[in-house]
N, C-alpha and C positions, 0 to 999 in steps of 0.2 A: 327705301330704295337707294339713297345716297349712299348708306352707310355700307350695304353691298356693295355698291358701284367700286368703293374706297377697298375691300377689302380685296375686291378682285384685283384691283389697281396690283396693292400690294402683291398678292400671291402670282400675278403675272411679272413684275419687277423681279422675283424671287427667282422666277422659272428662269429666264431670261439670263438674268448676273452667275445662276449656275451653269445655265449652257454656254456660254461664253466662259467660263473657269474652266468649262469640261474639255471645250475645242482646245483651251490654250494647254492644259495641261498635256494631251493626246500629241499635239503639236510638238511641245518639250521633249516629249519619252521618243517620239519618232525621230529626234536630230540626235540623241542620245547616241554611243558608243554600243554597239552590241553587247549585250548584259554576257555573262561568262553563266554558264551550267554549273549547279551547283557553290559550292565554296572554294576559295583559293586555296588551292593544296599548300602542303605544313614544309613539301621538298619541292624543287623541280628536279624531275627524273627525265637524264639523259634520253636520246634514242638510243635503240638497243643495248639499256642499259642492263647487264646479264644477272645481276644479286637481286632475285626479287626480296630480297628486304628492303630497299630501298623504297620499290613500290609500294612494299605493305605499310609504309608511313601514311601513306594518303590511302589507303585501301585494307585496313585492318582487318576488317571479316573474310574478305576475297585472299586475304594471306594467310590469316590463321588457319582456315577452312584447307587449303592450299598445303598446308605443311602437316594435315592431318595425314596427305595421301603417304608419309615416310612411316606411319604403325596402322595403317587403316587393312592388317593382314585380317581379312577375310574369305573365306571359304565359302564359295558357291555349287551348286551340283558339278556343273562342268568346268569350271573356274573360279575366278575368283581371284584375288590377289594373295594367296597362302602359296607359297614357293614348292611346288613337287616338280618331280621329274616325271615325265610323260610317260617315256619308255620304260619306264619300273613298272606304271600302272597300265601300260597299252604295249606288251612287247612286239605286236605284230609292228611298232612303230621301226622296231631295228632290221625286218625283212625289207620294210616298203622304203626307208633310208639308207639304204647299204650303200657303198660309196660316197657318202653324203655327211657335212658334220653333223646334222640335225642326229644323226645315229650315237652320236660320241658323247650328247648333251643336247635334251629339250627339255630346259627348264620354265618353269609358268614366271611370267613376267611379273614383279610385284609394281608398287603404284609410281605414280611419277617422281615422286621425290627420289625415290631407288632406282632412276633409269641409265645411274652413271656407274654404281656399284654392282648392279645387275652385268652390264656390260663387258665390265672390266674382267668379270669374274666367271665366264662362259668359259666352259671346254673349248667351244668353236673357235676360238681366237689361235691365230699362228702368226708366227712371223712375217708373213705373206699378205694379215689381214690390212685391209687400206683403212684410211682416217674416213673413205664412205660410212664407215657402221656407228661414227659419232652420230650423224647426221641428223636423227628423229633421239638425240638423246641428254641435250642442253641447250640452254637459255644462252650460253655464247655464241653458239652458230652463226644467229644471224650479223653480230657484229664481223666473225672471223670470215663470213661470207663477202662481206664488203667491204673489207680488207682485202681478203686474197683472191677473192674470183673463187666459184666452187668447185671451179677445174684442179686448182692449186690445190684446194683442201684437200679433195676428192684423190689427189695422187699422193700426200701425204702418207707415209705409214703410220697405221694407229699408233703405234709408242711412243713415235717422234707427237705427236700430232696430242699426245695426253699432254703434253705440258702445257698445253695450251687453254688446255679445259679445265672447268674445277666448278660450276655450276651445272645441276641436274636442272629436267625442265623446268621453264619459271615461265612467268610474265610476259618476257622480249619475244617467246615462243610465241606467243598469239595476238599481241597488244602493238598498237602502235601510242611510244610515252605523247603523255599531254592531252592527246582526242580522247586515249583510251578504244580508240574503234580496232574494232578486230580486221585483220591485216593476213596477207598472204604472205608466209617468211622464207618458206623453203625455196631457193629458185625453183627445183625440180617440179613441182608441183604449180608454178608462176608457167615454165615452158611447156608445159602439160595441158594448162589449160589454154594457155595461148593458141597452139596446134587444133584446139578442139574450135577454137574462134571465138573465146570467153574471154571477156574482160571483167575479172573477179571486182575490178573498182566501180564497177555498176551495179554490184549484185545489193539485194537488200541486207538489213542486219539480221534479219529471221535467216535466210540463205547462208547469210559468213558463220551463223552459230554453227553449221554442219560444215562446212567449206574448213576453216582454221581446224578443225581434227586431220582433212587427209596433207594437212605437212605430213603426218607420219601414218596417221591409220589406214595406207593404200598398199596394193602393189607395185613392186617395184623390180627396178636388176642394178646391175652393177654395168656397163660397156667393158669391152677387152681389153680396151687400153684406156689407163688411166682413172679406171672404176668410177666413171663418169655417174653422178645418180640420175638414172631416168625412170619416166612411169610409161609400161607401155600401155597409153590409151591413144595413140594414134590415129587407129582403126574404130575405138569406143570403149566401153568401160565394161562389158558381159567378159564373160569368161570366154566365150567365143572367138569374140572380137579382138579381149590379149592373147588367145591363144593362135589364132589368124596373125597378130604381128610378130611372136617370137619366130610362128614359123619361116613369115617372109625374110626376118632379118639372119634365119639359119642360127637364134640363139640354143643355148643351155645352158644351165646350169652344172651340172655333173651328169658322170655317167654310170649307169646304174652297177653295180660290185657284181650283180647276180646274173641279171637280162641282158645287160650289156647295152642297155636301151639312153639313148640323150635324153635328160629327165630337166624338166622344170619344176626347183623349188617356192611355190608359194609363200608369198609372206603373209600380213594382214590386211586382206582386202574390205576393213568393214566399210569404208566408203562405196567402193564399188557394190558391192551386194545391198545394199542399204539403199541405194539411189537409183536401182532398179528396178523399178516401178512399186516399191513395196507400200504397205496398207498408208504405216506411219508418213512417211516420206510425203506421200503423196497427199494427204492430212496437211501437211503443210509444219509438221514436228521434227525439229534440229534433236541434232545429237547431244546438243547442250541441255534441251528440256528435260531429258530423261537420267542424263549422266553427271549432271551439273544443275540439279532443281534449283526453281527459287528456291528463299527461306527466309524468316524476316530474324533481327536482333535489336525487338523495339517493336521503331516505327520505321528503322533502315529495312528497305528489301534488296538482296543483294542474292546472285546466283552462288550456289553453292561451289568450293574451286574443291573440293573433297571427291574428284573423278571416282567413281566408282560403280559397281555396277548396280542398278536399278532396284534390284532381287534383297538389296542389302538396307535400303528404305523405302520400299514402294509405296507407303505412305505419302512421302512428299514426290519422287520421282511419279508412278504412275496419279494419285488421287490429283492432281490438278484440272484430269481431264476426264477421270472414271471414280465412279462415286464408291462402287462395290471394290473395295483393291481385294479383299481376300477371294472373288472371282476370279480375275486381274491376274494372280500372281498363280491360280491353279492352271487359270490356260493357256500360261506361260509354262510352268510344268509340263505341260500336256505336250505341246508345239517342241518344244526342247526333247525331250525324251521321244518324239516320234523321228526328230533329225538326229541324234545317237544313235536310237537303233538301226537307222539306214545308214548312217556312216559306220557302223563298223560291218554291217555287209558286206558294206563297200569294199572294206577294208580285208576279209575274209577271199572276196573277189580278187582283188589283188594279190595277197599272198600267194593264191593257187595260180596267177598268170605269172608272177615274178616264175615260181616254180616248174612251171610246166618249159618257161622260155629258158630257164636255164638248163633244164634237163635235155628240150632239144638242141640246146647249142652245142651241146656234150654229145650228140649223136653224130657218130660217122657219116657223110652222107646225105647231112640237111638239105631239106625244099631250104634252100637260102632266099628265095623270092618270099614264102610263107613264113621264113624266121624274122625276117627283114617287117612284113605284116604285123606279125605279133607283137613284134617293139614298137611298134607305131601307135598301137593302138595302145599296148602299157604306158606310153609315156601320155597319150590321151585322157585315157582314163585317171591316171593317179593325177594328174594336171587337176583337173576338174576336182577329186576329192577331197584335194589339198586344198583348191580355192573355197572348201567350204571347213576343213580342219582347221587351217590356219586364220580363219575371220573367228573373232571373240566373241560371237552372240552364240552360240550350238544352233545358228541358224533362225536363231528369233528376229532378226534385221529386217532377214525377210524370207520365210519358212518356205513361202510357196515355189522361191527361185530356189532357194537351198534343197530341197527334194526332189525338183527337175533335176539341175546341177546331179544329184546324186546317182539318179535314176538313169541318167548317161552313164555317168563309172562305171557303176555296177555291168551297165550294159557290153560297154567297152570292155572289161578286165574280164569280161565271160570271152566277148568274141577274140581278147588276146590270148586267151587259155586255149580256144580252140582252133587258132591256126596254132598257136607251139605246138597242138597235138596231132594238127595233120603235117605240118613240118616234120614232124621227126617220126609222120605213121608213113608219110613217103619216101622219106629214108630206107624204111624198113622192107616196104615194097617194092622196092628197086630192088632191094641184093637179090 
């Protein structure tokens, strides 16, 4: 009995001199200096420091992966990063752009690394073009933005304005150096969302993985003076809602060569159609998870920086979340191919409203209230086509908006074909 009694002694003395080691150590760690994430990097890299080689000293796989996207020319059904020209393969493109540069050269964008030699090398470029069209095209921006204001850039002329640049997208484009947290660069896209009542510094980092794409993957215009860059989401982010604001502020883009109609040229709205209520979105899946996978190198896991599209490893792109990918990527196929075939209805539609408004404009004698009609609704309709032409998924973002969206055009470019033909059939019935 003693001899227990002795043992316990001990094994309580034991307990006891550990938990008192335990409190004092816990004690220690908590007076401690906030431990730093990860290792201490090999550089310290500038704010907006523009040469992501710099970065890729501390960020090896995030760079090399990164500098894949300058030969990463692949060929997808409807895209892809392989360079053609639009209108060789889609001529109705030169009817539905007439007065428009897009008519003169629409070339397929290739990957990021190429977004400065892409640029440079567009038909579309004239003497006239402003230093705006840098803007979604280099890792210097954000520094040359806070330096000059992007009122300054923005009235720049591009030629003057290239000596300034000499870095394609990099790092400074989505990073802020040191956190590494992903950061809102573009002002344009900061006063955007400020007007909507967003404060992007609250958002989570599942959120900022889709958010850091619309610096550039949005809608956008140029202002009349000054080629200010703004996004018009004022009103909200539906094709509705921007097409609601160009109308209030009396914008255009050009005016149509054929219809004579004020036309708005779309850019790449995959933000907006993406964030509109669609399946993935709403899943709670960034634009990052699908277009920038994990991957591991080891035991490092690090996001893929080899932007590119989905269709091109659905392995790692889609299987993180779907087991069967050869399902996965047939009704992907499927969804694709059923928003082509409605866009080029669309697009057939059009044609014959361009045609119909210009043949009435040439009639002696026009319903001028019903010619007046028809452009209205031409510039309606091909608005809406375009905001699903010019988004990079054939509508796979979010199919179910993309076929609404189309199912108006279509709608619209019928009913602008048949006022040009009662315009110019009351012409006829007058004499």
């Amino acid at each position: 009995m003693k001899k227990l009694t002795g043992t316990t002694l001990i094994l309580t003395g034991i307990i006891v001199v550990m938990a008192v080691l335990l409190v004092a150590m816990l004690f220690f760690l908590r007076n401690q200096p906030t431990a730093k994430r990860g290792v201490d990097p090999i550089v310290q890299v500038k704010q907006m420091e523009a040469d992501s080689a710099v970065w890729g000293q501390n960020f090896p796989n995030q760079y090399t992966t990164l500098m894949q996207t300058e030969t990463n020319a692949t060929r997808t059904t409807y895209g892809g990063s392989v360079p053609f020209e639009k209108t060789e393969e889609d001529p109705m493109l030169l009817t539905i752009f007439a007065g428009n540069a897009f008519s003169t050269g629409y070339g397929e964008d290739r990957g990021h690394m190429n977004a400065l030699e892409d640029v440079r090398n567009t038909p579309r470029l004239s003497d006239k073009t402003p230093g705006t069209c840098y803007s979604c095209k280099s890792s210097d921006n954000p520094k040359l933005w806070a330096e000059m204001g992007m009122a300054a850039y923005d009235a720049t002329p591009f030629k003057e304005l290239s000596s300034k640049i000499e870095h394609p997208i990099g790092c400074a484009n989505c990073h802020e150096a040191g956190t590494m947290r992903l950061i809102v660069t573009n002002p344009a896209l900061d006063e955007a969302l400020k007007k909507q009542g967003k404060d992007w510094q609250t958002f989570t980092r599942q959120e900022m993985r889709t958010v850091v794409c619309a610096n550039c993957h949005v809608e956008y215009y140029f202002t009349k003076e000054g080629a200010y860059l703004t996004f018009p989401w004022e009103k909200g982010t539906t094709v509705e809602s921007i097409e609601s604001y160009y109308t209030e502020i009396g914008f255009s883009d050009f005016e149509h060569k054929l219809s004579g109609a004020s036309m708005i040229k779309m850019q790449h709205p995959d933000y907006e159609l993406y964030t509109a209520n669609s399946t993935h979105y709403n899943a709670g899946v960034a634009c990052a998870d699908c277009h920038m996978p994990y991957t591991r190198d080891g035991a490092v896991k690090f996001s893929n920086h080899n932007v590119q599209s989905p269709l091109v490893n659905p392995a790692a792109a889609c299987g993180a979340c779907h087991t069967d990918v050869d399902y996965v990527v047939g009704r992907v196929n499927i969804i694709q191919k059923s928003v082509y075939d409605t866009m080029m209805n669309t697009e057939k539609a059009l044609v014959a409203a361009i045609g119909a408004i210009e043949q009435a404009a040439a009639t002696a004698g026009v319903d001028e209230a019903k010619l007046a009609e028809a452009r209205s609704l031409h510039r309606a309709a091909q608005l809406r086509w375009d905001f699903i032409a010019a988004e990079n998924s054939m509508g796979f973002h979010n199919s179910q908006e993309a076929l609404r969206i189309l199912a108006a055009a279509t709608d619209m470019a019928r009913q602008a074909e048949l006022a040009a033909l009662q315009a110019a059939g009351g012409a006829t019935a007058s004499k």
